[in-house]
VEXDREN-2710 file (C-alpha; in Angstrom, 1 decimal):
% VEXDREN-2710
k/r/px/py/pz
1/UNK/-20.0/26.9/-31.9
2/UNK/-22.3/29.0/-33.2
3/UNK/-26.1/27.2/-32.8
4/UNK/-27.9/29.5/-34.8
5/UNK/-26.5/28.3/-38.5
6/UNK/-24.0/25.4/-39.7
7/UNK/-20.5/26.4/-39.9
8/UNK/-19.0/27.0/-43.6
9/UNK/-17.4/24.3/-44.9
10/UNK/-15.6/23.2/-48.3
11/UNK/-17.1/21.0/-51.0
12/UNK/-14.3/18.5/-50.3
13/UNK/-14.7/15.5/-47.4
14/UNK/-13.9/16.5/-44.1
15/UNK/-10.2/14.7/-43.5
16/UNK/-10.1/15.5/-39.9
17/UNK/-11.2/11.7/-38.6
18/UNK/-8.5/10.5/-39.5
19/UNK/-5.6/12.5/-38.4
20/UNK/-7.7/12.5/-34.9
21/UNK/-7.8/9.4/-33.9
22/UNK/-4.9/7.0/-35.1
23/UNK/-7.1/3.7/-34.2
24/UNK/-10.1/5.0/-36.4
25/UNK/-7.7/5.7/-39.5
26/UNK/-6.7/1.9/-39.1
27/UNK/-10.0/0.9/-38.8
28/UNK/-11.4/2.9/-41.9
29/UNK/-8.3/1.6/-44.0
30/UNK/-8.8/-2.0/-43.3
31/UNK/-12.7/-1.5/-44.5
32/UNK/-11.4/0.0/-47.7
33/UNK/-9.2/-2.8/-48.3
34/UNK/-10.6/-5.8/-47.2
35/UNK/-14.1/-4.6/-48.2
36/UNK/-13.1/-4.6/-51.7
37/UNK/-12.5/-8.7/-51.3
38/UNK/-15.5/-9.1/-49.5
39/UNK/-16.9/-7.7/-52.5
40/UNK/-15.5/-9.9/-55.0
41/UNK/-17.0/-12.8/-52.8
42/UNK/-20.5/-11.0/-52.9
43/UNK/-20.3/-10.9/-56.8
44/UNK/-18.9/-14.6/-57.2
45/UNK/-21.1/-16.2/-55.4
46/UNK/-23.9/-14.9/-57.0
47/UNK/-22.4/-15.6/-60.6
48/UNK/-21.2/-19.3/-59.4
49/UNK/-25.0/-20.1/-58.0
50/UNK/-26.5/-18.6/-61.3
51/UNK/-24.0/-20.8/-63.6
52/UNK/-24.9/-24.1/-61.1
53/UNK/-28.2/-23.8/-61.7
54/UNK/-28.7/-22.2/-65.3
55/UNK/-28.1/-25.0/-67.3
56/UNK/-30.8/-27.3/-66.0
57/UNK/-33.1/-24.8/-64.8
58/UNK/-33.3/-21.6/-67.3
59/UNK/-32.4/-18.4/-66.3
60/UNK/-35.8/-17.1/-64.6
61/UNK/-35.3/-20.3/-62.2
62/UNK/-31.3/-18.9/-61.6
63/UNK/-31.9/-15.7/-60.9
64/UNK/-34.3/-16.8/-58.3
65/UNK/-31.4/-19.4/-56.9
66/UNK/-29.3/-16.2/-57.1
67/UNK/-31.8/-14.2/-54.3
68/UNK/-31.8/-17.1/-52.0
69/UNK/-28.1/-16.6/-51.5
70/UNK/-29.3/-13.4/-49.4
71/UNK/-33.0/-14.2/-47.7
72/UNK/-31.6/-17.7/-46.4
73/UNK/-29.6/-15.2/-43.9
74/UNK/-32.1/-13.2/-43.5
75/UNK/-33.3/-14.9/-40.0
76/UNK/-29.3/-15.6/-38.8
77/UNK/-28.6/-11.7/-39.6
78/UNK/-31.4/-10.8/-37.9
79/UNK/-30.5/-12.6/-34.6
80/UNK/-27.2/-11.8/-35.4
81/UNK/-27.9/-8.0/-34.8
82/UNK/-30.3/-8.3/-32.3
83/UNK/-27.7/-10.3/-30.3
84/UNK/-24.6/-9.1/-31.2
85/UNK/-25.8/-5.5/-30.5
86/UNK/-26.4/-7.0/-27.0
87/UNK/-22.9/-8.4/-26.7
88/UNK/-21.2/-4.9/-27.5
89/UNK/-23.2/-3.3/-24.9
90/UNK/-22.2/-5.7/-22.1
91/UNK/-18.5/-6.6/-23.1
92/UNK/-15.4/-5.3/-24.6
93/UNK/-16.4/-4.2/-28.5
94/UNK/-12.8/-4.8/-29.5
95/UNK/-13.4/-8.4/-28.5
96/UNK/-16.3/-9.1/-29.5
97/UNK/-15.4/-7.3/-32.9
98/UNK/-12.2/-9.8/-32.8
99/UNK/-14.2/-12.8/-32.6
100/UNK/-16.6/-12.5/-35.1
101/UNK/-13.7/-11.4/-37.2
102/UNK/-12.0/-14.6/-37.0
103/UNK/-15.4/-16.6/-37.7
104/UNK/-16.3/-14.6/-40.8
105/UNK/-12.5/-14.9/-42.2
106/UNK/-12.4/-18.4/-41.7
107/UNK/-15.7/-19.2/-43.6
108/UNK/-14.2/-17.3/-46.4
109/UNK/-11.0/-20.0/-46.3
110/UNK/-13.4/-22.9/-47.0
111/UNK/-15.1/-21.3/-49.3
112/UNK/-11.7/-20.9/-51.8
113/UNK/-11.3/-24.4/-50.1
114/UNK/-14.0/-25.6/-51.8
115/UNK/-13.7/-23.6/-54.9
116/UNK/-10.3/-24.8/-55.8
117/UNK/-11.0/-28.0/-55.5
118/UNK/-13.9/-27.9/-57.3
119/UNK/-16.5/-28.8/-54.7
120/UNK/-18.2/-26.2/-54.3
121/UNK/-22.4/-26.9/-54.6
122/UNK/-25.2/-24.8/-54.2
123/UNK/-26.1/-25.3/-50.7
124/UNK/-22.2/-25.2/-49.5
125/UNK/-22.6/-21.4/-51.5
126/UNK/-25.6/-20.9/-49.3
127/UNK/-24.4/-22.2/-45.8
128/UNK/-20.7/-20.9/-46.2
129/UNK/-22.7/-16.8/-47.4
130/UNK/-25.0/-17.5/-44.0
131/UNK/-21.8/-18.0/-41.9
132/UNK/-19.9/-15.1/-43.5
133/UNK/-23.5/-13.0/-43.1
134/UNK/-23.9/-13.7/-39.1
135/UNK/-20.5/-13.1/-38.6
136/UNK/-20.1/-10.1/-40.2
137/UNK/-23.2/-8.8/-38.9
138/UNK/-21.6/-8.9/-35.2
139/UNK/-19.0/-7.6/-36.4
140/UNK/-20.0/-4.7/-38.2
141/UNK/-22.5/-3.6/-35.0
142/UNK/-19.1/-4.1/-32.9
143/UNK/-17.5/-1.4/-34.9
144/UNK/-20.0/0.8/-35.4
145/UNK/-20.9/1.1/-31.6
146/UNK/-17.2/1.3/-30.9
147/UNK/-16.5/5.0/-33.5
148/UNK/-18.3/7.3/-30.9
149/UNK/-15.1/6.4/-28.5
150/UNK/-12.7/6.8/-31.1
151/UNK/-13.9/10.3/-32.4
152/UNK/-15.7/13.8/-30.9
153/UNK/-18.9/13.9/-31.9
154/UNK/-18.5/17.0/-34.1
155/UNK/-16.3/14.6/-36.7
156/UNK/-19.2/11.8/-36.9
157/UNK/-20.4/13.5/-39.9
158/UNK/-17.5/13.3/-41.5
159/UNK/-16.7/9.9/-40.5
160/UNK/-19.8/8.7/-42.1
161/UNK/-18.5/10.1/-44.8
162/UNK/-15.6/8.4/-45.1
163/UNK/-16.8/5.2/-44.6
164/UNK/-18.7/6.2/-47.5
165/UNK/-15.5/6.4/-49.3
166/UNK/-14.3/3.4/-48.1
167/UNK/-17.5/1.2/-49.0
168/UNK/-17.4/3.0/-52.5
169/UNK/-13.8/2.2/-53.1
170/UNK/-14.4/-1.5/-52.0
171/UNK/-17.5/-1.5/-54.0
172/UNK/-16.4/0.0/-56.8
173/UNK/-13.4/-2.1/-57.2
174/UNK/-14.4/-5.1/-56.0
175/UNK/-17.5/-5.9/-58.2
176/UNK/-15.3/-5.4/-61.5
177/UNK/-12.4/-7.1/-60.7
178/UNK/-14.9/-9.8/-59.3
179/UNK/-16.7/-9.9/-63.4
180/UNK/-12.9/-9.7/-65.1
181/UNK/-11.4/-12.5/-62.6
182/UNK/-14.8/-15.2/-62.8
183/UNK/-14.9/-14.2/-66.8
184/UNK/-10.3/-15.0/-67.0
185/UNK/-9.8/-17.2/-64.0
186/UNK/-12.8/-18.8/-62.8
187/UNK/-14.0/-18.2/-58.7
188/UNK/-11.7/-19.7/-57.0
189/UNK/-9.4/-16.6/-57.0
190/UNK/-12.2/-14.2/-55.7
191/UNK/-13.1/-16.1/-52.5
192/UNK/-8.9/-16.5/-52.3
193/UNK/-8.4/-12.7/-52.5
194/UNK/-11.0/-11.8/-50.1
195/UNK/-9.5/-14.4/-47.3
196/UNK/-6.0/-12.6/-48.1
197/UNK/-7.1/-8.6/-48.1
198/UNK/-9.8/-9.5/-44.9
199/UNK/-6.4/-10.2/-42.7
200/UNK/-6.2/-6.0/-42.6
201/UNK/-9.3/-6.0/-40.6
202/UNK/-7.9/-8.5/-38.0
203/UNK/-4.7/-6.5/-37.9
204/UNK/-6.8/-3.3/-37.6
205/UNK/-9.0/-4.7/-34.4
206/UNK/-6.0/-6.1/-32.7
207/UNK/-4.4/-2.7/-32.4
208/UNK/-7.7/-1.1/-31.2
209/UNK/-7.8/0.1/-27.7
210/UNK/-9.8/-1.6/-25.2
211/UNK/-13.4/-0.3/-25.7
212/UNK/-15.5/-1.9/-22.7
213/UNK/-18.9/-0.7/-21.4
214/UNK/-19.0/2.4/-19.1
215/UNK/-20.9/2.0/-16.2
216/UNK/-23.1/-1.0/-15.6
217/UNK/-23.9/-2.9/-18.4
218/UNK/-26.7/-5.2/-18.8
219/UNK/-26.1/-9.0/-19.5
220/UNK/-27.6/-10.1/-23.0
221/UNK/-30.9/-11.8/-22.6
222/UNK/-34.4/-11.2/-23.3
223/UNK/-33.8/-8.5/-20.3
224/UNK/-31.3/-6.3/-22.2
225/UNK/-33.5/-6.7/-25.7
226/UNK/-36.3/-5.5/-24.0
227/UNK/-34.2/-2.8/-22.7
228/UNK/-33.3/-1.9/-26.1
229/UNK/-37.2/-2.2/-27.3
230/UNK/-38.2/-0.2/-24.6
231/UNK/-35.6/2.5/-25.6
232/UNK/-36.5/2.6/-29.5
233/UNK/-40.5/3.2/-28.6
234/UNK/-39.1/6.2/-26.9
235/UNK/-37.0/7.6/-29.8
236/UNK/-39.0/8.2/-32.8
237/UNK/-36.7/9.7/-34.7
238/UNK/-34.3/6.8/-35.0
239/UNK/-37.3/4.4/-35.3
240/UNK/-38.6/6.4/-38.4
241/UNK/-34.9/6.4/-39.7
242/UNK/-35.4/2.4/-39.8
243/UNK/-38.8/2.9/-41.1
244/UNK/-37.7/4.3/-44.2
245/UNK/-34.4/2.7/-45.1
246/UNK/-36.6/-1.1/-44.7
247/UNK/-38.4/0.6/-47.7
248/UNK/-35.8/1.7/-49.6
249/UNK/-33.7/-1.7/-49.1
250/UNK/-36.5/-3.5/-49.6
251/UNK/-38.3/-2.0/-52.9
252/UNK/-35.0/-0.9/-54.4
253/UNK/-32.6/-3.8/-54.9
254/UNK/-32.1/-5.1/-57.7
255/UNK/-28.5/-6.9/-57.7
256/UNK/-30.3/-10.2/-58.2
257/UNK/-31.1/-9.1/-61.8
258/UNK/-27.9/-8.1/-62.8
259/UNK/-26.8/-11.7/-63.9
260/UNK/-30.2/-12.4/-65.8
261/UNK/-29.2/-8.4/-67.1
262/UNK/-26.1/-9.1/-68.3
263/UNK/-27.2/-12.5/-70.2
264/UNK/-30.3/-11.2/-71.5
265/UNK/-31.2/-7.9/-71.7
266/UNK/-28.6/-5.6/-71.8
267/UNK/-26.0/-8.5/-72.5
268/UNK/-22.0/-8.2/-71.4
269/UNK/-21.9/-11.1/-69.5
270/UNK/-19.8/-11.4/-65.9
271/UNK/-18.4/-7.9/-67.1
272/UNK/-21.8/-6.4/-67.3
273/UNK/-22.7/-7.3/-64.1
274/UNK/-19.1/-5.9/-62.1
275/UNK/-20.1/-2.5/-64.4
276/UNK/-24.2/-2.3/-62.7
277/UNK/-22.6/-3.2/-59.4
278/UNK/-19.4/-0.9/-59.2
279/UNK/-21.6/1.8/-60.6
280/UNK/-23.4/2.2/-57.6
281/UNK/-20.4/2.3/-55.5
282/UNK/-19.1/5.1/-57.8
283/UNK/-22.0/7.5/-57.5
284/UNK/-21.4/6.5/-53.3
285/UNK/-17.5/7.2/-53.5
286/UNK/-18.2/10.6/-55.7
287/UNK/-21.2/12.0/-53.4
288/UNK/-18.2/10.9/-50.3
289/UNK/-15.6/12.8/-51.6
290/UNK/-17.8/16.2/-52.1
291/UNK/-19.3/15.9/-48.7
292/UNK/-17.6/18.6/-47.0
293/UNK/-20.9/20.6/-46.7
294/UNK/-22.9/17.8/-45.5
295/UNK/-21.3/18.6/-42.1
296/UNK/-23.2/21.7/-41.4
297/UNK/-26.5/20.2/-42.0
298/UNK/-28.9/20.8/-39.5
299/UNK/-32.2/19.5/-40.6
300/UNK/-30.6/16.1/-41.4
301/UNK/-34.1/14.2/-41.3
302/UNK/-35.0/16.4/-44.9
303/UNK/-31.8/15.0/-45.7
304/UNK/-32.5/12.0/-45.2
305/UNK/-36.0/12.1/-46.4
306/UNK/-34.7/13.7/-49.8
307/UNK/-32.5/11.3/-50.4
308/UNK/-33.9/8.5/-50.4
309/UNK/-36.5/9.8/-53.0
310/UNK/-33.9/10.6/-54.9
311/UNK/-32.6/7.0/-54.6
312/UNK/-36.1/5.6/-55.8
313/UNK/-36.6/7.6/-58.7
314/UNK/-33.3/6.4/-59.9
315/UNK/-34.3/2.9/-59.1
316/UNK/-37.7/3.3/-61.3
317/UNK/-35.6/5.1/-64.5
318/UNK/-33.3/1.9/-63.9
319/UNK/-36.7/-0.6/-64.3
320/UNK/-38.2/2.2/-67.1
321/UNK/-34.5/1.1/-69.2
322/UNK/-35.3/-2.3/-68.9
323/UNK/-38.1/-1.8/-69.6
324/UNK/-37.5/0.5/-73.0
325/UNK/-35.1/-2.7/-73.5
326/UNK/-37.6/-5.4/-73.3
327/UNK/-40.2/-3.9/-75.8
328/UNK/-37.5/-2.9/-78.2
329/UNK/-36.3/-6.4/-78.3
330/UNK/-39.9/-7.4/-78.6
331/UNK/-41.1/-5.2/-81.3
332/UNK/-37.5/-5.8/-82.7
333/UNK/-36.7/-1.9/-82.6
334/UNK/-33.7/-2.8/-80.6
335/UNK/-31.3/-5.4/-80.7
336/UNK/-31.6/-8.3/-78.7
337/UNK/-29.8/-7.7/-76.0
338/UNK/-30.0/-4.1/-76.1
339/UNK/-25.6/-3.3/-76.3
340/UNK/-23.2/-0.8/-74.9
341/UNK/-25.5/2.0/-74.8
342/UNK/-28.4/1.1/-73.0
343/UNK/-25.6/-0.6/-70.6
344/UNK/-24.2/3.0/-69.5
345/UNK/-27.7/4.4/-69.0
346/UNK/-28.4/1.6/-66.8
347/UNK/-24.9/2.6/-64.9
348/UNK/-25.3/6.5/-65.0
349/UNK/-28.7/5.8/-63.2
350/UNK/-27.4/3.3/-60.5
351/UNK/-24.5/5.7/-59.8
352/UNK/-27.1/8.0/-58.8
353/UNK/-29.2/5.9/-56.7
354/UNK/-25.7/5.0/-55.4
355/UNK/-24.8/8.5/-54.4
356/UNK/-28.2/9.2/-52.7
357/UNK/-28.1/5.8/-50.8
358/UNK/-24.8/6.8/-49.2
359/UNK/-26.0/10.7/-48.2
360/UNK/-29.1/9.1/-46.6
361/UNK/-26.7/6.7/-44.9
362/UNK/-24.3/9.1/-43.6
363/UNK/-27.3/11.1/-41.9
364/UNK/-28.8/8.0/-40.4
365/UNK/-25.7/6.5/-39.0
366/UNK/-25.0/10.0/-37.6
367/UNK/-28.0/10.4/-36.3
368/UNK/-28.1/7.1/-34.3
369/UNK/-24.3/8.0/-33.2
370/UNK/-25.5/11.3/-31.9
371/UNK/-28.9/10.6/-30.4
372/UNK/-28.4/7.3/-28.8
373/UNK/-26.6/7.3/-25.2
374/UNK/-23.8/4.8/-25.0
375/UNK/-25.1/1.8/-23.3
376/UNK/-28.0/1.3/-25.7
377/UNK/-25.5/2.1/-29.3
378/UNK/-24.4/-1.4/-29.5
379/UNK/-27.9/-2.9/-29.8
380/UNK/-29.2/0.2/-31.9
381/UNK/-26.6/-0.1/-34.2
382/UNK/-27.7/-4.3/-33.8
383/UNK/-31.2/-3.2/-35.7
384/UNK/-29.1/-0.8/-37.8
385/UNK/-27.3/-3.2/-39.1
386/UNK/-30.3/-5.7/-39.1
387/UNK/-32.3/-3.2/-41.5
388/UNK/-28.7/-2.1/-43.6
389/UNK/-28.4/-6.0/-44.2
390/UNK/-31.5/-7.9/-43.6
391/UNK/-33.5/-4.8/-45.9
392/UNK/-31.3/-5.9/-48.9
393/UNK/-32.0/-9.8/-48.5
394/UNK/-35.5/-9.1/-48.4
395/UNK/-35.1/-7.3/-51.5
396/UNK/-33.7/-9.7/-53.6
397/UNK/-37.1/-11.8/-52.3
398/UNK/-39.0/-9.3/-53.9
399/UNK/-36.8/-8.9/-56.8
400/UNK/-36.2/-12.7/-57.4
401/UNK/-39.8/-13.7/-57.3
402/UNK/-40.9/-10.9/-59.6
403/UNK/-38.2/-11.7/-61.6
404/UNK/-39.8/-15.5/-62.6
405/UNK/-42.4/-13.6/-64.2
406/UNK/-40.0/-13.4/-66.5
407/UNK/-40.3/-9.7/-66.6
408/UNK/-36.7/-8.6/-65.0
409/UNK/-37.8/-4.6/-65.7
410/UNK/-40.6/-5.2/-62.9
411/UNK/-39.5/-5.2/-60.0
412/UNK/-36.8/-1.9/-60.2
413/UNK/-39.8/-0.2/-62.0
414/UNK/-42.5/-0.9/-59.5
415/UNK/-39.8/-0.8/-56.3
416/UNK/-38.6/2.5/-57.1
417/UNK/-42.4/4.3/-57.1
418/UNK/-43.4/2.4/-54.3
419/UNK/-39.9/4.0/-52.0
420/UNK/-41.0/7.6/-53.7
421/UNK/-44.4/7.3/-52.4
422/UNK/-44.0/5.2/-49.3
423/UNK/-41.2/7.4/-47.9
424/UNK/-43.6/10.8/-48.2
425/UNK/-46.1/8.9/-46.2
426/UNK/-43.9/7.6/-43.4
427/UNK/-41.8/10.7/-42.6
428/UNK/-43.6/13.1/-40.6
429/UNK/-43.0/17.0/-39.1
430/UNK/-40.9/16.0/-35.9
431/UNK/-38.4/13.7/-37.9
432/UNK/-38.3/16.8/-40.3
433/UNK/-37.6/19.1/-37.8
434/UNK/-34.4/17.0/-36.2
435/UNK/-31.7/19.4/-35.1
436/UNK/-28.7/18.3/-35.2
437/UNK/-26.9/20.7/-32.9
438/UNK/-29.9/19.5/-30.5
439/UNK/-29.9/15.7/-31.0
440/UNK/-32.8/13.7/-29.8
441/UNK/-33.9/10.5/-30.3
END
């Protein structure tokens, strides 16, 4: 290959992945289709916590009851990472993937459990989402460290790219079916559908190869985390590439708000809040299928840093509609909530905070693929999925307790500067100057 410039490439994603490696085209299709239940669970269980509480509480008080479904697994994803990263690196990351597997489908069986019979509460929403989060957690690390086997490194790119599709499918789908199916049928059927579609991924890991460590693998412990520690202080590149998605997950997350959204401001209802969430997905699934170029990128820490810019100043125009909303309904300019068309605004701008997300994602996770040597990706891609998860729940912190100021526009609004601004300060000449024909961490 010719080191001097990218290769030309079409506008369309790069299809190669899959017609390279059989066991990574069964993998990405079982993330398509049981990601789009684990997406209906996402959405229920933040509409069934929100309808618990509302009635006695108020709405400001739900929407912070809503957030706690994520920061109570804050700490269990965390350790989750960390120590599941660990267990890839030192044992076989089809079994390990397996296991976890098994854990997070069952937890989705008592939650319809529970739902059907109509015994679901609060804190069995929030034990049952912690489960399902530290599960998943291990498992997603498993999977992640486990692609680099299944494909050259030359098609990483692209398979970034079509998890991108995959996640924007599932979230795309998911998130409205989820509004249509609490608004028809209650939640019951959501957490039922997700323990039914989530079977493809068990199938899907079972007929992996055997992936186990090559060469001597250290035993998890404070020993291999410290190895891991020790590696990171040495890569800066990756480190800053944590750096800067903490502040985008953290400052630009307004899910939380999108029950509050649809009951308040904007209005719409369960259906209003499957539109703001599959909107996101969308602009993710459309900047995934024209992706072909993003392959011959070079200087994917610009990338990276011009996306996420991107993503923040959507995230502010998203507060700045609120906003617009609010006052109108104040000052009785608009009416109260705002309707249909302040409702697609709101979506065209999440779709493209939604598009940039998934660029900058494809150039991080490629870049930790790349960089990283392969007894240290299963814990990197531990803290990956740490900051990916933990960044969110720590988001819907800030969002929630901004949000009982009863000022919902406030927190997108001020988020979205503070990522623009924040992000120029953190990234600095030598992650701008990543090459990614020369990969270094």
């Amino acid at each position: 290959m010719d080191d001097t410039a990218p290769p030309r490439r079409g506008a369309l994603i790069d299809l190669s992945p899959l017609t390279a490696s059989a066991p990574f085209a069964r993998l990405w299709g079982s993330r398509a289709v049981a990601g789009i239940g684990s997406q209906l669970t996402l959405v229920a269980v933040g509409l069934n916590v929100f309808a618990l509480v509302r009635p006695s509480e108020g709405a400001a008080a739900a929407t912070f009851a809503v957030s706690l479904t994520g920061v109570l697994a804050l700490v269990p994803t965390v350790l989750a990472g960390l120590y599941g990263g660990m267990l890839a690196d030192a044992f076989d990351r089809r079994t390990v993937a397996l296991v976890s597997g098994v854990v997070s489908w069952l937890s989705t069986v008592v939650l319809a459990a529970l739902a059907w019979t109509g015994a679901e509460s609060v804190w069995s929403l929030y034990l049952l989402t912690v489960l399902t989060a530290t599960a998943t957690t291990v498992l997603q690390a498993s999977e992640s460290a486990a692609t680099p086997r299944l494909l050259p490194r030359e098609l990483l790119p692209a398979a970034g790219a079509l998890n991108g599709i995959a996640v924007g499918v599932s979230v795309t789908l998911g998130p409205g079916l989820a509004g249509v199916l609490v608004a028809t049928t209650g939640f019951a059927w959501c957490y039922t559908i997700d323990a039914v579609l989530f079977v493809a991924t068990l199938v899907a890991l079972l007929t992996l190869p055997r992936l186990p460590p090559e060469g001597a693998a250290d035993r998890p412990g404070l020993a291999s985390l410290a190895g891991g520690v020790d590696f990171l202080k040495r890569a800066p590149n990756i480190r800053t590439s944590f750096f800067v998605d903490i502040v985008a997950m953290t400052f630009g997350q307004p899910r939380v708000l999108y029950p509050a959204v649809g009951a308040v401001t904007l209005g719409g209802g369960a259906i209003t809040v499957g539109l703001l969430s599959a909107a996101f997905a969308i602009g993710a699934l459309l900047s995934s299928l024209f992706s072909g170029r993003l392959g011959g990128v070079r200087r994917q820490g610009v990338a990276i840093e011009r996306a996420i810019q991107v993503y923040g100043a959507c995230i502010a125009l998203f507060g700045a509609v609120l906003a617009v909303a609010a006052i109108g309904e104040w000052t009785r300019v608009l009416p109260s909530p705002a309707g249909p068309v302040w409702i697609a605004i709101a979506a065209v701008l999440l779709a493209g905070a939604g598009g940039a997300d998934n660029v900058s994602a494809i150039f991080r996770g490629t870049m930790l693929q790349t960089a990283a040597p392969d007894s240290m990706r299963g814990r990197l891609q531990g803290v990956f999925i740490v900051v990916v998860t933990g960044g969110p729940r720590v988001g819907d912190l800030w969002a929630g307790l901004l949000a009982t100021t009863g000022l919902l526009f406030l927190p997108p609004l001020l988020g979205g500067v503070l990522i623009v601004g924040l992000v120029t300060l953190l990234v600095r000449r030598g992650f701008r100057d990543y090459d990614a024909l020369r990969p270094t961490p």
